[in-house]
C-alpha positions as CSV (number, residue, x, y, z in Angstrom):
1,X,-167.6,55.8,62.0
2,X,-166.6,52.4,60.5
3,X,-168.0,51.1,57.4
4,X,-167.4,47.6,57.9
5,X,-168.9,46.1,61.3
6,X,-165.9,43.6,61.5
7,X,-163.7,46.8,61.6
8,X,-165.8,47.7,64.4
9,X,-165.1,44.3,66.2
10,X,-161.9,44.2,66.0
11,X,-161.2,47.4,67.2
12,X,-163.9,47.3,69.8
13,X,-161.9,43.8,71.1
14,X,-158.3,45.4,70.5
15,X,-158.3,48.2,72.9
16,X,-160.3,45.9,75.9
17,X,-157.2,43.6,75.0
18,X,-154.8,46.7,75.5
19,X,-156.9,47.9,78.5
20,X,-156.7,43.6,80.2
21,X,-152.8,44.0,79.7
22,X,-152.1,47.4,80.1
23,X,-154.4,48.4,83.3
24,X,-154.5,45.0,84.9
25,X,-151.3,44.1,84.0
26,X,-152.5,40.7,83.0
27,X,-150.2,38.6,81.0
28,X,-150.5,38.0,77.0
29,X,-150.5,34.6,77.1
30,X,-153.4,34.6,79.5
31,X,-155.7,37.0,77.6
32,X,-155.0,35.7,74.2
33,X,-155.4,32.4,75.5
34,X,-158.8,33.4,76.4
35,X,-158.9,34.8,73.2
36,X,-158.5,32.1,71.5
37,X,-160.8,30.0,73.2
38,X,-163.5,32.4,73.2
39,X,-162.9,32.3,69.3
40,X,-163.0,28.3,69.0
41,X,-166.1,28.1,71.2
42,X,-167.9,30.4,68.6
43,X,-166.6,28.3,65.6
44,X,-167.3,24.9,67.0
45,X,-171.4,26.1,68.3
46,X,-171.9,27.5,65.0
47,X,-169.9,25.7,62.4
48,X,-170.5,22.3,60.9
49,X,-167.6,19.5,61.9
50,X,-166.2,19.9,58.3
51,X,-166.2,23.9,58.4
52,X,-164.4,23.5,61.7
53,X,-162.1,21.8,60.9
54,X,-161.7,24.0,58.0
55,X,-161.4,27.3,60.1
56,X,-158.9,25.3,62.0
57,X,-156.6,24.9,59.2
58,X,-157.0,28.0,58.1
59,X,-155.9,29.7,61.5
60,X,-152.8,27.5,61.5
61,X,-151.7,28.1,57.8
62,X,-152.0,31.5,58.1
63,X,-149.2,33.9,59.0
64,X,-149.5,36.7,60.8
65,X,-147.4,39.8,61.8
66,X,-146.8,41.0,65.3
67,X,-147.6,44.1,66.9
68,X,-145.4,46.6,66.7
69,X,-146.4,47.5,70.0
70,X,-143.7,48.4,72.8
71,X,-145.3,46.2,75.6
72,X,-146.9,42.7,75.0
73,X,-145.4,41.3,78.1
């Protein structure tokens, strides 16, 4: 079904997001919080110090859109 595993990923992670807030009624700033650290954990165990710090520049320099969704809390 998708070509690219990331695709796969994110999509896998997306709808457990939407299930967290939608049928637990969790709020956002909880679960991307977790998110988030979930995501720096990862970095920081596998990642030199420099590339860290790189991915951590990269994450705040980046823009991103929200979702156009009708409920995020």
């Amino acid at each position: 079904m998708y070509n690219d595993p990331l695709d796969k990923i994110y999509n896998d992670l997306y709808e457990h997001t939407m299930h967290l807030l939608e049928e637990h009624d969790l709020p956002v700033e909880a679960v991307a919080g977790s998110l988030m650290a979930i995501a720096m954990r990862l970095y920081k165990s596998s990642l030199s110090e420099k590339n860290f710090n790189k991915i951590k520049e990269v994450i705040l320099d980046t823009d991103v859109e929200p979702y156009k969704k009708p409920r995020l809390h």
